[in-house]
Biopython code that builds the backbone (N, CA, C, O; Angstrom):
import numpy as np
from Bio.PDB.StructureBuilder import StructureBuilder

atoms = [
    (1, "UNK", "N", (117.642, 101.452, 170.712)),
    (1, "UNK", "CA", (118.137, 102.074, 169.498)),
    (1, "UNK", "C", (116.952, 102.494, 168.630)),
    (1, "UNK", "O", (115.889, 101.883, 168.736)),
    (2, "UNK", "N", (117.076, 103.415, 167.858)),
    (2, "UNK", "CA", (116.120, 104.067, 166.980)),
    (2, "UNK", "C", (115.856, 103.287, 165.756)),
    (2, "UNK", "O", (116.901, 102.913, 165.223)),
    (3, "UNK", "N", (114.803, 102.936, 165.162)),
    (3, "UNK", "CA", (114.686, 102.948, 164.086)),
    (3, "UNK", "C", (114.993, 103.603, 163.091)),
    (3, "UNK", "O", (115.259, 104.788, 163.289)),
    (4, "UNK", "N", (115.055, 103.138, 161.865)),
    (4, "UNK", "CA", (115.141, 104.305, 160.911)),
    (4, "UNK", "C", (113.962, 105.161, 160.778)),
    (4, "UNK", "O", (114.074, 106.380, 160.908)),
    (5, "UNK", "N", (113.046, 104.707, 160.573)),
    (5, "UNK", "CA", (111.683, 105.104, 160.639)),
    (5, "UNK", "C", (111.273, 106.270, 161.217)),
    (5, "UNK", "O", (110.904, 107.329, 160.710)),
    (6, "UNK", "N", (111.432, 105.801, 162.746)),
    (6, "UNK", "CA", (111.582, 106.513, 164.113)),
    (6, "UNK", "C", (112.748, 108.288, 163.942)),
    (6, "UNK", "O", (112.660, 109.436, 164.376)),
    (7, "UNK", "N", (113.542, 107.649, 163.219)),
    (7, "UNK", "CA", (114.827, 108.462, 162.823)),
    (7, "UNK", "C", (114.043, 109.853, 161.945)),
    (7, "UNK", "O", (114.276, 111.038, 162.184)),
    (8, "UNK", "N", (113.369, 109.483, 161.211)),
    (8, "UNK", "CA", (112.613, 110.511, 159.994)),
    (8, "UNK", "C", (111.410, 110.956, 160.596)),
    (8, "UNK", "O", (110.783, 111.929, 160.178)),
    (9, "UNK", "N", (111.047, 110.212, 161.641)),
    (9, "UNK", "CA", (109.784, 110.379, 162.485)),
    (9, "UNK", "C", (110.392, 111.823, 163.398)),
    (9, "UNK", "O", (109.845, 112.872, 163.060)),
    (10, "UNK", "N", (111.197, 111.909, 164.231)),
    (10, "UNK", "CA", (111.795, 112.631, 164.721)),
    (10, "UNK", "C", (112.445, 113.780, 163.893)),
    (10, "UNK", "O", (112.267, 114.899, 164.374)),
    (11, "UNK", "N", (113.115, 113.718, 162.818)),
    (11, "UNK", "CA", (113.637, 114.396, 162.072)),
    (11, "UNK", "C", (112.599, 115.537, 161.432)),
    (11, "UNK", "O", (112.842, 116.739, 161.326)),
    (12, "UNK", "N", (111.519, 114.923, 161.079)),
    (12, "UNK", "CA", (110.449, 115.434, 160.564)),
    (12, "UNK", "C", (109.568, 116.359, 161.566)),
    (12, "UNK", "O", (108.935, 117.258, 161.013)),
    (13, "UNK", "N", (109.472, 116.265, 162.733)),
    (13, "UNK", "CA", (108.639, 116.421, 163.845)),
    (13, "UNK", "C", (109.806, 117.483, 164.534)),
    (13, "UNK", "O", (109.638, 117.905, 165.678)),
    (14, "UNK", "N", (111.086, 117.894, 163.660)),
    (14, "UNK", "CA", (111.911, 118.460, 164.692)),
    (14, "UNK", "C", (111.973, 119.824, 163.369)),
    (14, "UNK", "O", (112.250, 120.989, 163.655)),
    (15, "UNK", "N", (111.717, 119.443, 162.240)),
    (15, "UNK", "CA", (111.871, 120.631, 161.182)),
    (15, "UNK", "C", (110.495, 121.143, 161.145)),
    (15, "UNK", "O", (110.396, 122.122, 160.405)),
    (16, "UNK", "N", (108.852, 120.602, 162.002)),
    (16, "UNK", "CA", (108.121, 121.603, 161.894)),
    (16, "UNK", "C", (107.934, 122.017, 162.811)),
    (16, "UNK", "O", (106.975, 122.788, 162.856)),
    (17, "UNK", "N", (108.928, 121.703, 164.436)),
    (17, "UNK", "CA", (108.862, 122.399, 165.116)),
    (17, "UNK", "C", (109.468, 123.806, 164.758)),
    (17, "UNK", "O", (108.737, 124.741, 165.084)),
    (18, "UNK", "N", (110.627, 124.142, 164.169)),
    (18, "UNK", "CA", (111.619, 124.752, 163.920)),
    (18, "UNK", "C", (110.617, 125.837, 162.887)),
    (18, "UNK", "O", (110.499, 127.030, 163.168)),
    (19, "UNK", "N", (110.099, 125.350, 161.957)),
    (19, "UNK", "CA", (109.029, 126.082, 160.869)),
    (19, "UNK", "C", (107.980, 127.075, 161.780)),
    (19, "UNK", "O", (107.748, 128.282, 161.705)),
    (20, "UNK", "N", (107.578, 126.251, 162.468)),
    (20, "UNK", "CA", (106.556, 127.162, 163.132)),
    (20, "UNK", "C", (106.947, 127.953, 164.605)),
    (20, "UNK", "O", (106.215, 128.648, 165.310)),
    (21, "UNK", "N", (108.255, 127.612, 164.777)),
    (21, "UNK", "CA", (108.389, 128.735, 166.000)),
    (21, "UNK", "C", (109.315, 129.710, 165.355)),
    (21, "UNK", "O", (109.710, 130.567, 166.146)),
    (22, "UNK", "N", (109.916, 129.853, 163.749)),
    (22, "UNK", "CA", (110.343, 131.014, 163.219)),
    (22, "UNK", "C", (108.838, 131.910, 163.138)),
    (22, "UNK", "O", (108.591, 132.921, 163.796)),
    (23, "UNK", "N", (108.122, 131.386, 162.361)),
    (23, "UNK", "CA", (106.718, 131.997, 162.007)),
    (23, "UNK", "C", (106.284, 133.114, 163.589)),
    (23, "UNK", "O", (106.017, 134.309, 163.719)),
    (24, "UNK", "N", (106.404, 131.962, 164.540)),
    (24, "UNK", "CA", (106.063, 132.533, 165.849)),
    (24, "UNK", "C", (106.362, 133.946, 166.086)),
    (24, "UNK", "O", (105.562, 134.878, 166.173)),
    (25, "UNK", "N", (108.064, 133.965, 166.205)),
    (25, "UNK", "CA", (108.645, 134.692, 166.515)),
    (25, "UNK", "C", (108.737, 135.908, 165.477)),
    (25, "UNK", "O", (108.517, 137.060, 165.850)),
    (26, "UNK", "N", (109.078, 135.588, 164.142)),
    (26, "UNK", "CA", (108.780, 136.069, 162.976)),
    (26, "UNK", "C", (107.493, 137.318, 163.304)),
    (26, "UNK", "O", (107.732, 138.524, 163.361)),
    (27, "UNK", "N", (106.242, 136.744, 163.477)),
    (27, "UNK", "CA", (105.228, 137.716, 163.747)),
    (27, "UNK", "C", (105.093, 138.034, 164.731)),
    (27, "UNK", "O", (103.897, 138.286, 164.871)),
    (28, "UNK", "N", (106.059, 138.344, 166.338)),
    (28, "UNK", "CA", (106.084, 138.802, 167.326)),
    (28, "UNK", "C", (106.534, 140.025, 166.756)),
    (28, "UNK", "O", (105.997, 141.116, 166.944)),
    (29, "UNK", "N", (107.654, 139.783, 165.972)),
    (29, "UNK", "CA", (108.018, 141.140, 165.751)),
    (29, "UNK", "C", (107.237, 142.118, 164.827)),
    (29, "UNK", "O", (107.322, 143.344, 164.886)),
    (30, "UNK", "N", (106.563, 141.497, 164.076)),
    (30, "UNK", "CA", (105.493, 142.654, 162.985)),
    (30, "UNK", "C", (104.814, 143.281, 164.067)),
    (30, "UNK", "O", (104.912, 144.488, 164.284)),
    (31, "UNK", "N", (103.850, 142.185, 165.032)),
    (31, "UNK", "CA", (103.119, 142.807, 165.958)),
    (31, "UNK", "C", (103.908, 143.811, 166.761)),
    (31, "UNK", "O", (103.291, 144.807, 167.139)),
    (32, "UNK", "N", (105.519, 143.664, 167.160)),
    (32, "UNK", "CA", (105.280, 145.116, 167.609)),
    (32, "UNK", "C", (105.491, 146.107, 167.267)),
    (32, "UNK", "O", (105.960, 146.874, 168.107)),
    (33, "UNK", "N", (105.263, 146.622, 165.865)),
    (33, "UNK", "CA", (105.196, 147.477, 165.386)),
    (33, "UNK", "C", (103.416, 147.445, 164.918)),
    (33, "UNK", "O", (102.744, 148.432, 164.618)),
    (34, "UNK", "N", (103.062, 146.354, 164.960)),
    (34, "UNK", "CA", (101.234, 146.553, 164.331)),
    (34, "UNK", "C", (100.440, 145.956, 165.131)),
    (34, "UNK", "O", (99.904, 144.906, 164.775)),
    (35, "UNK", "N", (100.244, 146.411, 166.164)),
    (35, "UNK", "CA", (100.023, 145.914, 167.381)),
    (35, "UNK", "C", (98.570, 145.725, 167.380)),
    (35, "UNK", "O", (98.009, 145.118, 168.292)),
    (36, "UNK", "N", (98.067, 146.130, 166.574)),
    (36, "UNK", "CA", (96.459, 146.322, 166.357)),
    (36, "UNK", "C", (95.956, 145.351, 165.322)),
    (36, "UNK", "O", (94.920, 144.775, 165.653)),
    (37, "UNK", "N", (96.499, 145.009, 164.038)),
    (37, "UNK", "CA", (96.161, 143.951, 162.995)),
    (37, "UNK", "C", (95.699, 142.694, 163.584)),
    (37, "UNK", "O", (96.514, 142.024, 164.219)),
    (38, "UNK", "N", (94.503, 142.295, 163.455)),
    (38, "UNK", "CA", (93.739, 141.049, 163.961)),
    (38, "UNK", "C", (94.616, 140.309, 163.431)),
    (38, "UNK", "O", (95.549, 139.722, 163.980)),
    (39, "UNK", "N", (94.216, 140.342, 161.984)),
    (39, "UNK", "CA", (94.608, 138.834, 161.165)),
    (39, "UNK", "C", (96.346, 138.661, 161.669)),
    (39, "UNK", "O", (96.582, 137.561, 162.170)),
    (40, "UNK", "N", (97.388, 139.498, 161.592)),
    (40, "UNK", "CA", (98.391, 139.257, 162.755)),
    (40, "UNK", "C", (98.560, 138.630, 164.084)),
    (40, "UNK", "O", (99.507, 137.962, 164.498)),
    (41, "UNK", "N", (97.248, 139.038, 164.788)),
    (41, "UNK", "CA", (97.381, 138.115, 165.672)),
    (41, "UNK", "C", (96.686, 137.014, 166.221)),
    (41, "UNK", "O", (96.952, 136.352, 167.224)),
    (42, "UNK", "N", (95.403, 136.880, 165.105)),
    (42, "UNK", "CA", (95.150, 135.409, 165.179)),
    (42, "UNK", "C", (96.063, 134.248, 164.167)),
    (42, "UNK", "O", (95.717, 133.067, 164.209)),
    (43, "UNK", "N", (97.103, 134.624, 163.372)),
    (43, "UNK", "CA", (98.637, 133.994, 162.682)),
    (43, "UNK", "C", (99.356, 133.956, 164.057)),
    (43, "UNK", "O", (100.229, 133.090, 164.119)),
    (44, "UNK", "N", (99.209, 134.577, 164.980)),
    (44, "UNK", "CA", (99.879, 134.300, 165.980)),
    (44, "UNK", "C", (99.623, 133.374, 166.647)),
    (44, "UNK", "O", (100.403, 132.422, 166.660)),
    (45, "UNK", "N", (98.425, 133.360, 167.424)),
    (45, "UNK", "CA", (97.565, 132.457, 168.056)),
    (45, "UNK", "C", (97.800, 131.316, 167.523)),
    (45, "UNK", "O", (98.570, 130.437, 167.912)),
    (46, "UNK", "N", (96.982, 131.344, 166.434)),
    (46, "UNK", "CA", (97.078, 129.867, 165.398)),
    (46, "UNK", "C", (98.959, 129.310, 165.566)),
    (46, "UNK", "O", (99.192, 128.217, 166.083)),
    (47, "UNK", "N", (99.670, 129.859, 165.262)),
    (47, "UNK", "CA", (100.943, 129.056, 165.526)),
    (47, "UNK", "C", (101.124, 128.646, 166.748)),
    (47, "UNK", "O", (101.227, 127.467, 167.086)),
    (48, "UNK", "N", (101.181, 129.824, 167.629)),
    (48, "UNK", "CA", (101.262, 129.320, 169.226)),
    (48, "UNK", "C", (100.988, 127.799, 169.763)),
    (48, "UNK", "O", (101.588, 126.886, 170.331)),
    (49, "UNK", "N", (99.874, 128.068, 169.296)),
    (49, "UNK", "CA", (98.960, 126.961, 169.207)),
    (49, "UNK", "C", (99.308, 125.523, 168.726)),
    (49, "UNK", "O", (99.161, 124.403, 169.215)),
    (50, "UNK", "N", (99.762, 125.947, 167.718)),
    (50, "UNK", "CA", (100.467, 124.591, 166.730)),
    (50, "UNK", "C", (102.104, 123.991, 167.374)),
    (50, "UNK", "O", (102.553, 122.852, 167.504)),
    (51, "UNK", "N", (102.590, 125.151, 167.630)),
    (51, "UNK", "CA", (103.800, 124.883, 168.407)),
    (51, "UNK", "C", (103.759, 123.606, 169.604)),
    (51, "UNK", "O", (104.229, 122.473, 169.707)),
    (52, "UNK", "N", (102.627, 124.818, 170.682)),
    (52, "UNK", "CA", (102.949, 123.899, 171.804)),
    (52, "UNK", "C", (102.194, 122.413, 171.650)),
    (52, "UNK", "O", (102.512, 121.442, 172.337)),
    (53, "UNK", "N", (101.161, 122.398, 170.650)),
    (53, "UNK", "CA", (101.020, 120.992, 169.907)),
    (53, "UNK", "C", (102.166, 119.594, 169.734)),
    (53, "UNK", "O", (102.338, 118.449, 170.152)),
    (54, "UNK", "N", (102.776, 120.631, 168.796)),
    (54, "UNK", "CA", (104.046, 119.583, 168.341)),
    (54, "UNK", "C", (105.572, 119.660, 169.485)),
    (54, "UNK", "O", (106.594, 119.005, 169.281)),
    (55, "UNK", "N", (105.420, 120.359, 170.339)),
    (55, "UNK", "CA", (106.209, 120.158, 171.594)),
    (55, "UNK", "C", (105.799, 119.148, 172.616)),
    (55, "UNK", "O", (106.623, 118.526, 173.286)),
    (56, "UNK", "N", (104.036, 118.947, 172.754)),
    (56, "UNK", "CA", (103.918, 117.837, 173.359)),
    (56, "UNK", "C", (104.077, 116.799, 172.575)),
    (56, "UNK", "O", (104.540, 115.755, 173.034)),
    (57, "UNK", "N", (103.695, 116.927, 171.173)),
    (57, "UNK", "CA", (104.021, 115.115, 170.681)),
    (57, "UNK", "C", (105.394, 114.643, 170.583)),
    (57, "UNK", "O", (105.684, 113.453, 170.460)),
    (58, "UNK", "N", (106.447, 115.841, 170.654)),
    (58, "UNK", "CA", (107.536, 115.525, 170.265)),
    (58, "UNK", "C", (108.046, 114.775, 171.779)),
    (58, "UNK", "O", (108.500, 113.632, 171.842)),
    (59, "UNK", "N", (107.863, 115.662, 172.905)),
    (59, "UNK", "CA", (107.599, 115.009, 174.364)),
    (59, "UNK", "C", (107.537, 113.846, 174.589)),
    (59, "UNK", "O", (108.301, 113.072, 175.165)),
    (60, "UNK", "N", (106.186, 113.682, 173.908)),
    (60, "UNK", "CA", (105.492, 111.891, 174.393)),
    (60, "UNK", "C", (106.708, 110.960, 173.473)),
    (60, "UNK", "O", (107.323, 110.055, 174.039)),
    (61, "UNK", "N", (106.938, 111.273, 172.136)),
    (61, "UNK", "CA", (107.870, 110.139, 171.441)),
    (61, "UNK", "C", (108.935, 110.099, 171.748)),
    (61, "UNK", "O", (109.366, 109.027, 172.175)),
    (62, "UNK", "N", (109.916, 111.398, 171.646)),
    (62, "UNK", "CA", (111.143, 111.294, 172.048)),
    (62, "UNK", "C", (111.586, 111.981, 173.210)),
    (62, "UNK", "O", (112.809, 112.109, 173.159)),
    (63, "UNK", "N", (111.155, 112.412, 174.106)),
    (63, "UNK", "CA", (111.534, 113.267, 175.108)),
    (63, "UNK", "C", (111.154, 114.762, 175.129)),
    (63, "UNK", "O", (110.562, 115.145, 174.120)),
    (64, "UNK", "N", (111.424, 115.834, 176.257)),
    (64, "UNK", "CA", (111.123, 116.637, 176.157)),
    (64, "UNK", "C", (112.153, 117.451, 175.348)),
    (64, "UNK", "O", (113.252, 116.905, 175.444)),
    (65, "UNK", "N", (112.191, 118.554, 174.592)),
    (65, "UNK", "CA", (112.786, 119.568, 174.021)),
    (65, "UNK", "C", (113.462, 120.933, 174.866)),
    (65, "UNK", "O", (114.542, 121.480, 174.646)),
    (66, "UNK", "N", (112.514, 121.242, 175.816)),
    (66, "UNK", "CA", (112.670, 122.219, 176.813)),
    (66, "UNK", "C", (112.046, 122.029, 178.167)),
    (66, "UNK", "O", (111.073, 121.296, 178.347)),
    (67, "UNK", "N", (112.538, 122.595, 178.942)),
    (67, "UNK", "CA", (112.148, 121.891, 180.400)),
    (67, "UNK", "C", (110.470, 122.071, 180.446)),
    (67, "UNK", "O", (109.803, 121.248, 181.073)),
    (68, "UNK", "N", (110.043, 122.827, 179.976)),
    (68, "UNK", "CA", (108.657, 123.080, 179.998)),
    (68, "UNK", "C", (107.752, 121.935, 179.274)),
    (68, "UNK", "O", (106.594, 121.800, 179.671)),
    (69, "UNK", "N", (108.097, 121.351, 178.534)),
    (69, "UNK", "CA", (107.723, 119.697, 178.268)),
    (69, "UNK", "C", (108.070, 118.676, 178.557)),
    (69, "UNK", "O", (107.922, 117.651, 177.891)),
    (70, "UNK", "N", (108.830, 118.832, 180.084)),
    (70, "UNK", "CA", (108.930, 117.819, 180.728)),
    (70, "UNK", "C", (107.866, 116.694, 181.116)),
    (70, "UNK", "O", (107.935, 115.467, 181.041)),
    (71, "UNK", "N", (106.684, 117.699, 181.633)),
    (71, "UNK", "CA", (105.332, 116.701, 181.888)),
    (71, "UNK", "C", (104.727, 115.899, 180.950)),
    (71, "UNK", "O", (104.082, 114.990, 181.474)),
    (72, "UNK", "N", (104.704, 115.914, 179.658)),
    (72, "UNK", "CA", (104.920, 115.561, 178.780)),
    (72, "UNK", "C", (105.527, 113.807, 178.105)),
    (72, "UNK", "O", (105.269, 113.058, 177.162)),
    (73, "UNK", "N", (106.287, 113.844, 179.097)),
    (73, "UNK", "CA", (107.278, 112.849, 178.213)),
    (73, "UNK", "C", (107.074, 111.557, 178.999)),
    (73, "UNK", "O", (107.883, 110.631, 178.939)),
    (74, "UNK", "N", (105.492, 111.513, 180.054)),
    (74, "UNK", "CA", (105.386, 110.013, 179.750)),
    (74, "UNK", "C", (105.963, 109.123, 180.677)),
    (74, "UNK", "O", (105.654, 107.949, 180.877)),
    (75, "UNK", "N", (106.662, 109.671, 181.116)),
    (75, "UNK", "CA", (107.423, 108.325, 182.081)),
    (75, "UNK", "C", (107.490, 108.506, 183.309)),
    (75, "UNK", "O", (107.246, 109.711, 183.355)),
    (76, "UNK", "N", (107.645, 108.187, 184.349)),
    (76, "UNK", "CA", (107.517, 107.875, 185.775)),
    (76, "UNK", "C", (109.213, 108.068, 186.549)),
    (76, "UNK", "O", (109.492, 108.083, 187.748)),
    (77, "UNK", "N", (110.285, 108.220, 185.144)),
    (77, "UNK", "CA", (111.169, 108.769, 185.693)),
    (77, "UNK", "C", (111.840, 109.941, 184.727)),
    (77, "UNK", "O", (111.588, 110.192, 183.549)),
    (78, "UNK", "N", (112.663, 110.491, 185.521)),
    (78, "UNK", "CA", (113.325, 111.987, 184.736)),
    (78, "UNK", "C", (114.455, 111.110, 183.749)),
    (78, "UNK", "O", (115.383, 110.370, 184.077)),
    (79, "UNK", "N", (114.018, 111.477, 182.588)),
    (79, "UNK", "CA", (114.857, 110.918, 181.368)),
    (79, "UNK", "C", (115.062, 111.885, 180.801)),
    (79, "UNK", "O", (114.769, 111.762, 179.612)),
    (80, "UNK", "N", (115.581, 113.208, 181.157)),
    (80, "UNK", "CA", (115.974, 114.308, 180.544)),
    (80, "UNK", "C", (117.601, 113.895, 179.800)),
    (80, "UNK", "O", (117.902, 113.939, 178.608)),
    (81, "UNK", "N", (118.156, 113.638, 180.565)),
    (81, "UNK", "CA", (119.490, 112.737, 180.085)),
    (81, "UNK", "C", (120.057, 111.564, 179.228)),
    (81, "UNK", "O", (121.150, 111.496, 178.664)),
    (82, "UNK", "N", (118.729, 110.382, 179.285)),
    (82, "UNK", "CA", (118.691, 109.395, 178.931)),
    (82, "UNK", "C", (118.891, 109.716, 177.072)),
    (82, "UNK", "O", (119.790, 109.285, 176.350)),
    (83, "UNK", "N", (117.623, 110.676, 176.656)),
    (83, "UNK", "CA", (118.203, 110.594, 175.098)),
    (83, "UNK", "C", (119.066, 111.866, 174.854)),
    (83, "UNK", "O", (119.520, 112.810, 175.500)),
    (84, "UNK", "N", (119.049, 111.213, 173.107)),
    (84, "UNK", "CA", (120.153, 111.726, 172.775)),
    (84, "UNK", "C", (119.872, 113.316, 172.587)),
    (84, "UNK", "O", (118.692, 113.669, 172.578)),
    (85, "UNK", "N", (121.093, 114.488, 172.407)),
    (85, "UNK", "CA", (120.555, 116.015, 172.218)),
    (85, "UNK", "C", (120.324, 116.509, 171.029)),
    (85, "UNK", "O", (121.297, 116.128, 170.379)),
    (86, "UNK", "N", (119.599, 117.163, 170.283)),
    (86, "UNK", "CA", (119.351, 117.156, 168.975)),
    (86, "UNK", "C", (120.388, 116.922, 167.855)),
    (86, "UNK", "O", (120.169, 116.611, 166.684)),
    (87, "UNK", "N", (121.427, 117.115, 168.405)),
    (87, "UNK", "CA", (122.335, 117.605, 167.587)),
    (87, "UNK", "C", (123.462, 116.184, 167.833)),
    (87, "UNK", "O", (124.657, 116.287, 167.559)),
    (88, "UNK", "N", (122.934, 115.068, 168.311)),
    (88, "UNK", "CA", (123.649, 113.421, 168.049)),
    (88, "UNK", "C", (122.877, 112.776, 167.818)),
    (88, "UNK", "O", (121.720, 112.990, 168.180)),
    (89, "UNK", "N", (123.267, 111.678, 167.079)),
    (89, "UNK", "CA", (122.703, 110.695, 166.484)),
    (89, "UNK", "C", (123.026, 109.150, 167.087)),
    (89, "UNK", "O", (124.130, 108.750, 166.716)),
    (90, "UNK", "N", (122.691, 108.722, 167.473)),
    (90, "UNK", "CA", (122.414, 107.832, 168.349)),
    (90, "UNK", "C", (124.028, 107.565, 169.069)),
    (90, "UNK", "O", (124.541, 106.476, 168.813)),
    (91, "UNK", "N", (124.559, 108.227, 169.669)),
    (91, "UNK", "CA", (125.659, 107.734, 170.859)),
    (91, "UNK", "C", (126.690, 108.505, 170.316)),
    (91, "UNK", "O", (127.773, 108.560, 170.898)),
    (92, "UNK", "N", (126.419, 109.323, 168.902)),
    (92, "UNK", "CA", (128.283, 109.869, 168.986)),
    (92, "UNK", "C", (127.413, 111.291, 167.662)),
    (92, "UNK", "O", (126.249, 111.359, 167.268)),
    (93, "UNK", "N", (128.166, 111.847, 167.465)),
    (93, "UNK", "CA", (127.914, 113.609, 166.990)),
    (93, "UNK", "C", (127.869, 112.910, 165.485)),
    (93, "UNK", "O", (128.247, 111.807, 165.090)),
    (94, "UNK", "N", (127.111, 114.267, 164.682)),
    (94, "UNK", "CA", (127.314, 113.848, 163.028)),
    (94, "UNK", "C", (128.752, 114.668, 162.727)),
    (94, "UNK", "O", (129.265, 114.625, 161.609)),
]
sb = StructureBuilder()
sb.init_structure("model")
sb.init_model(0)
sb.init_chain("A")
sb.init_seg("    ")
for serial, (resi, resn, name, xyz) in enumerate(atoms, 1):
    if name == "N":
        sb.init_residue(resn, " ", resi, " ")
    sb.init_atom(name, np.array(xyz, "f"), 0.0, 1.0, " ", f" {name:<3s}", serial, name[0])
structure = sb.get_structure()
């Protein structure tokens, strides 16, 4: 069972994933219309960057997010199932 702690730990780690892959996507689209602006696409880079950051830590603590952070998550068996999906809170929906 989760801590509370753990609970805000996750919670927190799940709203800057969410922050920085709007940003992501957000400036995919300027770039394609300004396909040339550096400072555009090192804001890109730099998030990219930060993203797949906080996709592996989110990995190692609570599981992976998307199959692509599976390697990630630490364990010696497939616990893709084992936790809960973002959207429950420990064994039953909000």
């Amino acid at each position: 069972m989760m801590t509370s702690n753990q609970s805000q730990n996750r919670a927190k780690l799940l709203r800057e994933i969410n922050e920085v892959s709007f940003a992501v996507y957000d400036i995919l689209l300027y770039l394609d219309t300004h396909p040339c602006d550096k400072e555009a696409m090192e804001f890109y880079q730099k998030n990219v960057s930060r993203r797949r950051e906080l996709m592996k830590e989110y990995a190692r603590a609570f599981g992976p997010l998307t199959v692509d952070d599976a390697e990630f998550s630490c364990g010696d068996t497939w616990k893709w199932m084992e936790q809960p999906f973002p959207w429950e809170q420990e064994g039953g929906c909000r």
